[in-house]
RODO-2510 file (C-alpha; in nm, 4 decimals, decimal comma):
residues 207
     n   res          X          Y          Z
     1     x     2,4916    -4,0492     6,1578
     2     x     2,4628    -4,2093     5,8932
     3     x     2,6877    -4,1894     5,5021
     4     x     2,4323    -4,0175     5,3402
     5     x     2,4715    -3,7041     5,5808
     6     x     2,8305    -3,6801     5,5065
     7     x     2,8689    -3,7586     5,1360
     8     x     2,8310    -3,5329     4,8398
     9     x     2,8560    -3,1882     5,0518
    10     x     3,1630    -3,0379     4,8260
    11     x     3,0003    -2,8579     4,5460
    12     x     3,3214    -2,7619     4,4358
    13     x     3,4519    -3,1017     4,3623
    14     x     3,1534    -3,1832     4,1906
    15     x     3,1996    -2,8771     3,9755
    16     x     3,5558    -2,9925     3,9023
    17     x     3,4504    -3,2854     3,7966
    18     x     3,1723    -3,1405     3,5407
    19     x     3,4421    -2,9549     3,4291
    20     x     3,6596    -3,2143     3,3233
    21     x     3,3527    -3,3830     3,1816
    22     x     3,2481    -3,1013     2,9467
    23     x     3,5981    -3,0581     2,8623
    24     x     3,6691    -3,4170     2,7384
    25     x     3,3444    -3,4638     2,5533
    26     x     3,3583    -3,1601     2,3839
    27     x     3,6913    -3,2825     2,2672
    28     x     3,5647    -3,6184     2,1713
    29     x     3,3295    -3,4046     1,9254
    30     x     3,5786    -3,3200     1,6748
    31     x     3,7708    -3,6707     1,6637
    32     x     3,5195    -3,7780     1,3888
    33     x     3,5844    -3,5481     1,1500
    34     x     3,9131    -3,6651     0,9335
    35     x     4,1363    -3,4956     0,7453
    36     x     4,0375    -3,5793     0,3733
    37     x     4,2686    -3,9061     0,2652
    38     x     4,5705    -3,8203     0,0217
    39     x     4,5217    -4,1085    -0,1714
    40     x     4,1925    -3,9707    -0,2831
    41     x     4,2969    -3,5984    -0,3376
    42     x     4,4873    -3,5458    -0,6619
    43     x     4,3287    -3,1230    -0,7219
    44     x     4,2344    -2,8068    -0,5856
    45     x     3,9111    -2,9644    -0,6905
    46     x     3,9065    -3,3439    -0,5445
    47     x     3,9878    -3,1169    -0,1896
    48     x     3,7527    -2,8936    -0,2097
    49     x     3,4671    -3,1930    -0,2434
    50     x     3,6384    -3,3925     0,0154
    51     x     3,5997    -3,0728     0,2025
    52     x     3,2403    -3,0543     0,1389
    53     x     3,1827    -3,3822     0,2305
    54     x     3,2613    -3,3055     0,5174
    55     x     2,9848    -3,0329     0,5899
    56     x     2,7703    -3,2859     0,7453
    57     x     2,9657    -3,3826     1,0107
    58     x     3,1359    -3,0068     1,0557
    59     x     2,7603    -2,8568     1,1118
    60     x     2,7206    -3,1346     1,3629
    61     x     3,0092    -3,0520     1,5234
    62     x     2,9527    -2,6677     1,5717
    63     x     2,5703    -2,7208     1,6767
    64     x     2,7018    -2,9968     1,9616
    65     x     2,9773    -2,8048     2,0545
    66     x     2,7620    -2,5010     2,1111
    67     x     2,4835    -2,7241     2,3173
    68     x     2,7397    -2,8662     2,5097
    69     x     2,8998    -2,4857     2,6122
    70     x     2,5172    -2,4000     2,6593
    71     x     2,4594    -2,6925     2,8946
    72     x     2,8306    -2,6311     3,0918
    73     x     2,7284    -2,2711     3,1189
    74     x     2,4244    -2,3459     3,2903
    75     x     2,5058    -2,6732     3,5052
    76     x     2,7481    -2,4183     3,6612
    77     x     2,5150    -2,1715     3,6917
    78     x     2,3391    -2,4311     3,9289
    79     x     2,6034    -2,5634     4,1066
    80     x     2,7425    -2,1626     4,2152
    81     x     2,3881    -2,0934     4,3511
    82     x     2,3914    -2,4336     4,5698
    83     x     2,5258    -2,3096     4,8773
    84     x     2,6381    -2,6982     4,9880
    85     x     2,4614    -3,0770     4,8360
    86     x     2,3864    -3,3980     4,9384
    87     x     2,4233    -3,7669     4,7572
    88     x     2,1126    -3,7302     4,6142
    89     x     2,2802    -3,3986     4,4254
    90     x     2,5990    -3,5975     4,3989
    91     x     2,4149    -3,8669     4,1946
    92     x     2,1982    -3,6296     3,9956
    93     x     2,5182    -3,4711     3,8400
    94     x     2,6862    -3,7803     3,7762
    95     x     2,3723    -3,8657     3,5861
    96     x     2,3716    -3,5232     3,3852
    97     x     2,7397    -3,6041     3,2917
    98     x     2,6022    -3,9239     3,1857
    99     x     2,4096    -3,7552     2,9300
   100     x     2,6749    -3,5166     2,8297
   101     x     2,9187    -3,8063     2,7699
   102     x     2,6902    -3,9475     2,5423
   103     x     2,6843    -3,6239     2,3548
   104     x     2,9505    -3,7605     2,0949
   105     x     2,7736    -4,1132     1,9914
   106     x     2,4382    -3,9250     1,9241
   107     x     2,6125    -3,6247     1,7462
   108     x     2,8019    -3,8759     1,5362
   109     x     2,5314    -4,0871     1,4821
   110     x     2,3011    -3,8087     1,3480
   111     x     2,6246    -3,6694     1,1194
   112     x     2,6159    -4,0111     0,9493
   113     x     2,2260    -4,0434     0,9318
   114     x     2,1282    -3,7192     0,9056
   115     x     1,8129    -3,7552     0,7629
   116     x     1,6785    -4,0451     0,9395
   117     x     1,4328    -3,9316     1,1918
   118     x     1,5300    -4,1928     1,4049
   119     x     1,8996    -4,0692     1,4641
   120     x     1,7175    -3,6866     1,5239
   121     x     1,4757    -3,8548     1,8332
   122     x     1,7979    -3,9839     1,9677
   123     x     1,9879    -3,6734     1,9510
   124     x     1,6878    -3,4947     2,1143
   125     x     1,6378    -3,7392     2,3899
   126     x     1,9715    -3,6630     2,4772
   127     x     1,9473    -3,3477     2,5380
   128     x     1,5740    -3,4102     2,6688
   129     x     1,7679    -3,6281     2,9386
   130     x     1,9973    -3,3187     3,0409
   131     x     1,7368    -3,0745     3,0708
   132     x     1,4809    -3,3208     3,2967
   133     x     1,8042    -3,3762     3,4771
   134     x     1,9119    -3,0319     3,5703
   135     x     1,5033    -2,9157     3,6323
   136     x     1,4912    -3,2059     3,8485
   137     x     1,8475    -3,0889     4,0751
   138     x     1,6976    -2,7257     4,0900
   139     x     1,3791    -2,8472     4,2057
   140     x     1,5456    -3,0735     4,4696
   141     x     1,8050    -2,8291     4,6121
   142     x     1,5388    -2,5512     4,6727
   143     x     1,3492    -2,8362     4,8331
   144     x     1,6157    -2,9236     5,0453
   145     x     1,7117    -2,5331     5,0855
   146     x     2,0430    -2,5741     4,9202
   147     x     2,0071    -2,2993     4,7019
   148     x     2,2079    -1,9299     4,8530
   149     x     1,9673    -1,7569     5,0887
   150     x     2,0744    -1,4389     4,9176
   151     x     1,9122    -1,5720     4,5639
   152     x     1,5207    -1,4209     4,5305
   153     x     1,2912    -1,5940     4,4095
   154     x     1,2785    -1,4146     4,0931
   155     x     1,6150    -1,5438     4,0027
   156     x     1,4926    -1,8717     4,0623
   157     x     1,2028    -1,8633     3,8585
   158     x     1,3781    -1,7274     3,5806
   159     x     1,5984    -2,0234     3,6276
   160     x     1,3320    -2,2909     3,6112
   161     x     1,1618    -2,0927     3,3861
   162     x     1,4651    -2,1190     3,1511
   163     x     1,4956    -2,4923     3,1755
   164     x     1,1326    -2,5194     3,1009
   165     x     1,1310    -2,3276     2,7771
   166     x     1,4431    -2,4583     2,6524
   167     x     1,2933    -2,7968     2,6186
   168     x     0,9411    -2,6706     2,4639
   169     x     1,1515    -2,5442     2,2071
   170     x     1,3661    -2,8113     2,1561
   171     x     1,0749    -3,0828     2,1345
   172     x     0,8898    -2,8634     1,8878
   173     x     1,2079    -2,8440     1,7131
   174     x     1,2065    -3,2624     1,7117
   175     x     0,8367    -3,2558     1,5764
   176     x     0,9954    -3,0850     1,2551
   177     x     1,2040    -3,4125     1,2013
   178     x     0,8871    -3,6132     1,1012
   179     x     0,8751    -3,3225     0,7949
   180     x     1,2141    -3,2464     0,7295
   181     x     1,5384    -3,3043     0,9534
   182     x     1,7040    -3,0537     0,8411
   183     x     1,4341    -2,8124     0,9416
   184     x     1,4578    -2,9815     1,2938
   185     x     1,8126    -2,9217     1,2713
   186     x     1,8044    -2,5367     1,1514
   187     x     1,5481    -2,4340     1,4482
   188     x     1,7399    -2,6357     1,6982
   189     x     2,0444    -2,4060     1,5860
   190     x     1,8085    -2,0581     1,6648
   191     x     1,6829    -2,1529     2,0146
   192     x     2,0745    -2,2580     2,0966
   193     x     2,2272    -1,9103     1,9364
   194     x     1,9423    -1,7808     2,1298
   195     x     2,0503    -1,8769     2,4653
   196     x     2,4240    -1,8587     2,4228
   197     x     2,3060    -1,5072     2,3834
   198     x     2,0011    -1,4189     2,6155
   199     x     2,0500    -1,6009     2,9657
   200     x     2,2153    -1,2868     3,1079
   201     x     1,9449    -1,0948     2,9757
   202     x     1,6539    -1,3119     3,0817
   203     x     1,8093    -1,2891     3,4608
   204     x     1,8238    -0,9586     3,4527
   205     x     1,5152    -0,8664     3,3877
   206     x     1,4007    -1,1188     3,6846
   207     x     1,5749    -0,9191     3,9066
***
């Protein structure tokens, strides 16, 4: 026997650690948005436009924060169908948190460039790299037939299916950058609103 038949088998350390993950990088979010200086605030007035200076960065900051609750809701999703993993699942995780830690440098970095359509292709390409990612762990564990023997197919399919048409919509949403960013930016904010509302739907109509 060799280590790769014994390691990476507790799914529910591995969702512990996600956890923790999500948890500190959705923190890390909101640590680049300062309280306006004194020194520069001397009205009602001066505060309100430090405030709306602000607005940037605070929009950024709602839209990751939402993606990021988006992504933890469905990397868990995942993991509670696996019914056991493997290092290769291990590994794949630990590269999805990858991507989710780097959720605050590309949120920041689009906050302070928001119009550049460089910064936007970043920010995409992050969450391009979670969605590959978490398609590529569903397609592996059904492979491997890690997924619950009690889960139909139709669940599954409305599970890859999900994936799949996430990221259609969110690379037609980075085509709009090359026109207008904040375009980009206001249809990446309806496809996530959509799904924090209509996963539960979508699977169960697959039923």
């Amino acid at each position: 026997m060799t280590y790769d038949h014994i390691a990476g088998h507790n799914i529910e350390r591995l969702a512990a650690l996600s956890d923790a993950v999500f948890a500190v990088a959705m923190t890390l979010l909101i640590l680049d948005i300062h309280v306006p200086s004194i020194e520069t605030v001397h009205s009602e007035k001066d505060l309100w436009q430090a405030l709306l200076a602000l607005t940037p960065k605070a929009g950024m900051f709602a839209m990751s924060f939402l993606t990021l609750g988006i992504f933890w809701v469905g990397q868990q999703t995942l993991l509670s169908h696996y019914v056991k993993g493997d290092r290769n699942i291990g590994w794949l995780h630990i590269a999805i948190l990858f991507a989710i830690c780097l959720m605050p440098f590309s949120t920041n970095l689009l906050a302070e460039f928001i119009t550049y359509r460089t910064a936007f292709i970043i920010y995409w390409l992050n969450i391009l790299v979670y969605g590959v990612l978490s398609y590529t762990s569903l397609r592996y564990a059904t492979k491997r037939k890690f997924i619950k023997s009690d889960i139909s197919e139709n669940i599954y399919a409305a599970m890859q299916q999900r994936i799949l048409t996430a990221q259609m919509l969110y690379a037609f949403g980075a085509s709009l950058c090359f026109i207008n960013t904040y375009w980009a930016l206001g249809f990446i904010l309806l496809v996530q609103l959509n799904y924090a509302v209509s996963p539960l739907y979508l699977l169960k109509n697959k039923n």
